[in-house]
Phi, psi and omega in degrees: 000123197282163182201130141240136175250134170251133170191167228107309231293187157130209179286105218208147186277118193305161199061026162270194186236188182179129150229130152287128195238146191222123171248145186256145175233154167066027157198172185264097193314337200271351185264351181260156158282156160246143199224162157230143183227166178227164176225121152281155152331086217051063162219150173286178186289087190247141181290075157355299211195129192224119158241141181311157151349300202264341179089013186255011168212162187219157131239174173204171174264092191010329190279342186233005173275144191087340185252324181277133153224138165222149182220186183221134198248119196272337203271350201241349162066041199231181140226184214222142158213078181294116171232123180276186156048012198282178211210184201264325185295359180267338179300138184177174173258136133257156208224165189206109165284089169280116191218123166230135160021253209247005168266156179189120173237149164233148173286163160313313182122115155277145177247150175226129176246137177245128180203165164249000000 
């Protein structure tokens, strides 16, 4: 049975930090990319960040380069998502995407609120 667990979220004062973590089970963590995506309050599900298989290209969403990073640990079955600077347009569920070919598994979800 495939699992992604996402955990880190919470509560944080803008301009803190945060890391996310998605740990994967039940399929073999080294063949997929892995993304995070976040959905806000009436907003749709938008993609943040994507890393390859192999960890050798990263992307991002024009809104978060430079404050996002993300990365993967394979011996750790984990993917990362290190977030600076955050801002109240940053409150969402993130979400942790696992994609091979014609499979796509999702995590649950973490909420991250950014507030004072």
């Amino acid at each position: 049975q495939e699992h992604l667990v996402e955990s880190g979220g919470g509560l944080v004062q803008p301009g803190g930090s945060l890391r996310l973590s998605c740990a994967a089970s039940g399929f073999t963590f080294s063949r997929y990319a892995m993304s995070w995506y976040r959905q806000a309050p009436g907003k749709e599900r938008e993609l943040v960040a994507r890393i390859t298989n192999n960890g050798d290209s990263t992307n991002y969403a024009d809104s978060v380069k430079g404050r996002f990073t993300i990365s993967r640990d394979d011996a750790r079955n984990t993917v990362y998502l290190q977030i600076h600077n955050l801002n109240s347009e940053d409150t969402a569920v993130y979400f942790c995407n696992a994609h091979w070919g014609w499979s796509s598994y999702w995590g649950q979800g973490t909420q991250v609120t950014v507030s004072s």
